[in-house]
N, C-alpha and C positions, 0 to 999 in steps of 0.2 A: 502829484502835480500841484503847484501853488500856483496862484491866479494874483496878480498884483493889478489891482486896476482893474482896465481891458486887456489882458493881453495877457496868454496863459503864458508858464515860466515851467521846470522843468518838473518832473516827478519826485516826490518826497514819502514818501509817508509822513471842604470846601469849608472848606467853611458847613455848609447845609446848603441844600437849594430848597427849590421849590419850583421846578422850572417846568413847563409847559405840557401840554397834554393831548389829545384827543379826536376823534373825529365821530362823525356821524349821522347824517340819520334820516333817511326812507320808512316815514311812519306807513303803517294801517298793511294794505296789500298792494303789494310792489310790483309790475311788472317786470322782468329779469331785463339787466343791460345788458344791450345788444354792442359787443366786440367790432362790430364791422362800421366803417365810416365811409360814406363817398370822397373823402380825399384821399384815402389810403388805396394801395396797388393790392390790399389783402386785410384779412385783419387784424385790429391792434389793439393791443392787451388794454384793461380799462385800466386808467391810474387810480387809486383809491388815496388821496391825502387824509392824513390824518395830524391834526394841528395839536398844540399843547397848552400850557396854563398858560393864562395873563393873557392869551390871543384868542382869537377864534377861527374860521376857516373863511374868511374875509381877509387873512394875512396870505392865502393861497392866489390872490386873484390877478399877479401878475407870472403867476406859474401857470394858471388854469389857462388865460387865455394865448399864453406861447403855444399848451400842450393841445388845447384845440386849434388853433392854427395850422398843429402840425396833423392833426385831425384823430389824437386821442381820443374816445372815453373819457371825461374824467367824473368821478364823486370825489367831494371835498364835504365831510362828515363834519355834523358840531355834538362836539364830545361832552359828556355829562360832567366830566371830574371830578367824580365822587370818591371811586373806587377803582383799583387796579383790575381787579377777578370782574367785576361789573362792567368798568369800561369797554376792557377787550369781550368781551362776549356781546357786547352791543354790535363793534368793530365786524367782527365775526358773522353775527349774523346779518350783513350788509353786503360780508364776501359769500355768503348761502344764495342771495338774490342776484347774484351775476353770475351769468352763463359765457364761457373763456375765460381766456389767459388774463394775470391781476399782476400790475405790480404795485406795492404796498410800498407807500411814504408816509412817513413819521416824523416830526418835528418835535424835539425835545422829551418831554414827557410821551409823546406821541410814539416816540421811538420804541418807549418800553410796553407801550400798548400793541404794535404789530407786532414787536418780539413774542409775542402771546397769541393775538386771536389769529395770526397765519397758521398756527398748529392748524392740523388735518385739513387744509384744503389743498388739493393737490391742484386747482386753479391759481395757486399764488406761486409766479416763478422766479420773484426775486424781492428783494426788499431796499428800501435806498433810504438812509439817515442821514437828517439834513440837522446840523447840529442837535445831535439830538442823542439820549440814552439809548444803549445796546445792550444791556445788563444777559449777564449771567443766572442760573437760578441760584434764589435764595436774596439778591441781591435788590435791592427797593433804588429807586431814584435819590431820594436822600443821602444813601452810602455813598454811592459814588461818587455825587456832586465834591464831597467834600475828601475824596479818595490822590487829589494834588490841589496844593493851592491857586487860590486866582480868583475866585468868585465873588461876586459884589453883592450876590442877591441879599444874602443872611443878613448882612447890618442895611437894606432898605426893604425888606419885609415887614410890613402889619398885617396883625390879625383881627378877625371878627367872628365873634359868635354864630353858630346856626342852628335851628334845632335839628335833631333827628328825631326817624319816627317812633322810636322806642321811648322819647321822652327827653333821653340825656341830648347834650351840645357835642358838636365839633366844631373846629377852626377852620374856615377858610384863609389863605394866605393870600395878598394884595402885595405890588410892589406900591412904596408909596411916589404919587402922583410927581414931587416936586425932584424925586434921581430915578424915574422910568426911562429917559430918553437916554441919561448914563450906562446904566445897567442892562436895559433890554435891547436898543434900536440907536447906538450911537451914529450910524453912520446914514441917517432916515431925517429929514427938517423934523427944525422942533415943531412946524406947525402942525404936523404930522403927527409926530409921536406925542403930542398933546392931546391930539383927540383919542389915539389908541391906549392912553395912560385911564381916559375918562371913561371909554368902554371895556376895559379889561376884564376877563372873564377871572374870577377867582380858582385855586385849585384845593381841595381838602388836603389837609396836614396830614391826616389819617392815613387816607388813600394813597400820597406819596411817599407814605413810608413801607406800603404795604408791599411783602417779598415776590419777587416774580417768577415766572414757572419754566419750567424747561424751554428754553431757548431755538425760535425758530433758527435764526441766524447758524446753528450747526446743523442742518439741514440744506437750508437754500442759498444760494449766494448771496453776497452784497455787496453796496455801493455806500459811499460815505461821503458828506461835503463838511468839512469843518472849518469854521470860520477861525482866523487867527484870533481876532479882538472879540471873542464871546467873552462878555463879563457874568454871564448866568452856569454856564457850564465852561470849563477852562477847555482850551484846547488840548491840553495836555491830558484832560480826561479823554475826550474825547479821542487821541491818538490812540492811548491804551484799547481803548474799547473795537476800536477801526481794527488795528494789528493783531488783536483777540480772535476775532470773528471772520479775520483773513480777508475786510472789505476791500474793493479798490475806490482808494480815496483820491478827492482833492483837495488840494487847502487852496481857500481864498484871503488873500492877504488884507489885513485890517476890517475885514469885511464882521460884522457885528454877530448877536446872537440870530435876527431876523433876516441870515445871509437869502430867505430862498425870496425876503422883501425888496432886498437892493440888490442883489444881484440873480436876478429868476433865469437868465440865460444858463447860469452856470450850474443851480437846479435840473433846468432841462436835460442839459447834454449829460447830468449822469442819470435820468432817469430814462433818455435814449439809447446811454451806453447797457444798461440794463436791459433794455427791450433788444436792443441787437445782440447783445450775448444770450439771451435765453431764448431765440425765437426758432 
């Protein structure tokens, strides 16, 4: 289904990147989240978003408050981005502290972190990529991005030194400030994507190149929103990965990398459609 605008339209089905990551995080001892809402006729699965590099899970918050409205659960995780193996076990253990039904969203790099830490919970009954990686094993976020042309990230990438704790450096990747609104958030004011150029969260080089493990996505169903005009991840990748994994997709027409920032309705209804097919 392609979404032009408002008004949905029919069914359809790098360069390098660097693109986006993560979610998480209920420090110390957690009480378990409770599945059941007073708005709902019964109860309903916690959404667990998991956001990607360059963002944070402050990019979730016109998703969060449709998906409470509609009287979801949701956690919206702020992801370390250090490591792929790291990250998703962070992820992981967040879905250990919920008692019911999960469904797990991913945004970019985010994507190839639920592909991971959904392994063995049999509380996660489906998974929804919102432009976002769906990798196979073996395969890193890196690979792919660069697996059909189209991607803007590579020639507005900088980098910066970090230490690690063993002594040596790694690179954090930055888009730079003056083609952020190009590249990440074409379709968001500049006044807008000015400030989220200046809070961007870096993601490690390392970590994004690092291979990913056996694939929840051939286990659980999935859903897929892919924005036509991503200049971070091509749509074209993103097809390949949807018809892989056998998602059922939308595409939204011109709709940017940040599609779940400008258009959150359309996030929603596939993480509804989700919830009404696995309930």
């Amino acid at each position: 289904m392609i979404f032009n605008g408002q008004r949905p339209r029919r069914r359809t089905l790098n360069a390098c990147l660097l693109a986006a990551a993560l979610m998480a995080g209920v420090g110390g001892t957690v009480a378990p989240v409770s599945a059941t809402t007073a708005h709902s006729s019964g109860p309903k699965p916690t959404v667990v978003l998991v956001h990607g590099v360059f963002a944070d899970a402050s990019g979730w918050y016109p998703t969060i408050a449709a998906l409470q409205k509609a009287g979801y659960p949701v956690i919206a995780a702020a992801n370390p981005l250090r490591d792929l193996g790291d990250d998703s076990a962070y992820v992981s253990s967040i879905l250990d502290s919920i008692h019911g039904p999960v469904i797990l969203v991913g945004h970019s790099y985010g994507g190839e972190v639920i592909t991971n830490a959904a392994r063995g919970h049999a509380n996660v009954k489906a998974l929804v990529y919102v432009a976002a990686f769906a990798p196979d094993q073996g395969e890193s976020a890196l690979q792919l991005a660069g697996r059909f042309p189209g991607s803007k990230l590579p020639d507005a990438l900088i980098t910066r030194n970090y230490p690690l704790p063993d002594g040596s450096t790694g690179q954090d990747g930055y888009i730079d400030p003056a083609r952020f609104r190009e590249v990440f958030a074409g379709d968001l004011p500049s006044s807008q994507t000015r400030l989220m150029a200046a809070a961007q969260r870096p993601g490690s080089v390392e970590g994004l190149a690092g291979a990913s493990g056996a694939p929840a996505w051939k286990e659980l169903p999935s859903w897929y929103v892919i924005p036509t005009a991503d200049n971070v991840i091509p749509a074209a990748v993103q097809r390949f990965m949807a018809e892989r994994a056998h998602s059922r997709t939308v595409e939204v027409k011109g709709a940017s990398h940040v599609v779940m920032m400008s258009r959150p309705d359309i996030v929603v209804r596939q993480i509804q459609a989700a919830h009404q097919a696995t309930r």
